[in-house]
C-alpha positions as CSV (number, residue, x, y, z in Angstrom):
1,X,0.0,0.0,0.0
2,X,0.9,3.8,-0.6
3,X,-0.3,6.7,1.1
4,X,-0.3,10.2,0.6
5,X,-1.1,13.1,2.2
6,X,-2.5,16.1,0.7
7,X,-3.1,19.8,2.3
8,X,-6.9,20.8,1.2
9,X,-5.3,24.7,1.2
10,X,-3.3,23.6,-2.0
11,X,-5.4,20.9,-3.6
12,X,-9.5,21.4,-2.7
13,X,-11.2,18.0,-2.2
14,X,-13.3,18.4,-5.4
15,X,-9.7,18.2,-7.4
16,X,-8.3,15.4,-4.8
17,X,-11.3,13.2,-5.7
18,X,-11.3,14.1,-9.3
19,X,-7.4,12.5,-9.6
20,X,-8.5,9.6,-7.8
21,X,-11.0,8.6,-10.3
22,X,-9.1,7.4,-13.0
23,X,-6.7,5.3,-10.7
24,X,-9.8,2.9,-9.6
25,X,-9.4,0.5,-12.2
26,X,-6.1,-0.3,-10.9
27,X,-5.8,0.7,-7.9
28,X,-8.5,0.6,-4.6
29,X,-8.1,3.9,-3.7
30,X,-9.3,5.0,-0.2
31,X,-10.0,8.8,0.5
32,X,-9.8,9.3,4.3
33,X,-9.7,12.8,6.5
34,X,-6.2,13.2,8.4
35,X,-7.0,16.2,10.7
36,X,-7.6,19.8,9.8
37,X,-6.8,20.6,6.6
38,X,-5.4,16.9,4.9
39,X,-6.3,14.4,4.0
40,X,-4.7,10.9,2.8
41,X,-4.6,9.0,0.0
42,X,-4.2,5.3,0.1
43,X,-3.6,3.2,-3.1
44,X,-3.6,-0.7,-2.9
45,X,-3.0,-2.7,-5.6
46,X,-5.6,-4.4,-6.9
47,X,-3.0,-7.1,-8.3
48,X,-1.1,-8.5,-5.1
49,X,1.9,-9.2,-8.0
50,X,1.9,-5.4,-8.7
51,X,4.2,-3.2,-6.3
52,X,3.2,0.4,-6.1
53,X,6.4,1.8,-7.8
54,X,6.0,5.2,-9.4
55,X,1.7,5.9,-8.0
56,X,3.1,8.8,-6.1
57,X,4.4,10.6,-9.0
58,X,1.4,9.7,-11.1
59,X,-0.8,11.1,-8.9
60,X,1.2,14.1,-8.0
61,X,0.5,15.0,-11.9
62,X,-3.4,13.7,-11.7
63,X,-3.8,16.1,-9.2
64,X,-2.3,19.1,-11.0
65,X,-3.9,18.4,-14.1
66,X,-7.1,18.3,-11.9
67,X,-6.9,21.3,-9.8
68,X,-6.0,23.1,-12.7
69,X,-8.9,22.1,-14.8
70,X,-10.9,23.4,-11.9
71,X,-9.2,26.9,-12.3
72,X,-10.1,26.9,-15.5
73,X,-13.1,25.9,-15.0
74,X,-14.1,28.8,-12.4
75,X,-12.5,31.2,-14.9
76,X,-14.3,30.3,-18.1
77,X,-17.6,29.6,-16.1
78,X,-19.6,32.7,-17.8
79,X,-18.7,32.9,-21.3
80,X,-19.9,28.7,-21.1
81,X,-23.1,30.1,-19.8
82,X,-23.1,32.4,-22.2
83,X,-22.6,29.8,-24.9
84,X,-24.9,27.9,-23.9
85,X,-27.7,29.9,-23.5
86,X,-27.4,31.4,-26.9
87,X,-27.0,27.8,-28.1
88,X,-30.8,27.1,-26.6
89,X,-32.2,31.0,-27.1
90,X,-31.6,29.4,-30.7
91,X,-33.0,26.4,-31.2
92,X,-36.9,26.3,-30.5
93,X,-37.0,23.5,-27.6
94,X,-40.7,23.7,-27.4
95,X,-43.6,22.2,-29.0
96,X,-45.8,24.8,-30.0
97,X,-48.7,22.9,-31.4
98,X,-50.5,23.4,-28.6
99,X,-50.0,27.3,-28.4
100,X,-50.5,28.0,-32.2
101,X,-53.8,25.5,-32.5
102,X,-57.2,27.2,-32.3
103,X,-60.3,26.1,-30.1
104,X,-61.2,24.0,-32.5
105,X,-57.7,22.1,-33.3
106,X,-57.0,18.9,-31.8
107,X,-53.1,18.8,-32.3
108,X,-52.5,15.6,-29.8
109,X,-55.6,13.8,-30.9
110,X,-56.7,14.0,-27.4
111,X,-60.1,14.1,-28.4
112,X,-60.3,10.7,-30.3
């Protein structure tokens, strides 16, 4: 098994969590509070035969990669918002048979 310990200040929980993810199919990887401020990783191998070697440094750059796509995130949320409501204010998402019919329409054939 190989731990890790990780200060929160630097790496939020929502970017710890996110690098753990993609380690599960080899790894059983346990998320665990270690007092105020850390927490700790724990990575055992799924395969017995299979030492830990070199999971430290793989995750050290998991982790980056994630806290920085949640930087990025935070950064670019508007102009996604933006995007995307411009993207729906475009397309027509509603059925409108029921609003353009007259008294007398029966656009669902609820009447028989």
């Amino acid at each position: 098994m190989s731990t890790i310990t990780i200060d929160l200040a630097v790496y939020p929980l929502d970017a710890v969590l996110r690098a753990c993810h993609p380690f599960t199919a080899r790894w059983y990887v346990h998320v665990r509070s270690a007092g105020e401020g850390q927490v700790t990783v724990d990575f055992e191998p799924r395969d017995e035969n299979k030492p830990p070697r070199g999971i430290a440094g793989e995750f050290a750059n998991a982790l980056l990669d994630a806290r920085l796509r949640t930087l990025i995130a935070a950064e670019t949320r508007e102009i996604r918002e933006l995007l995307v409501a411009q993207a729906f204010c475009e397309a027509d998402l509603l059925d409108r048979r029921d609003v353009e019919a007259d008294e007398q329409a029966d656009p669902r054939r609820i009447a028989g």
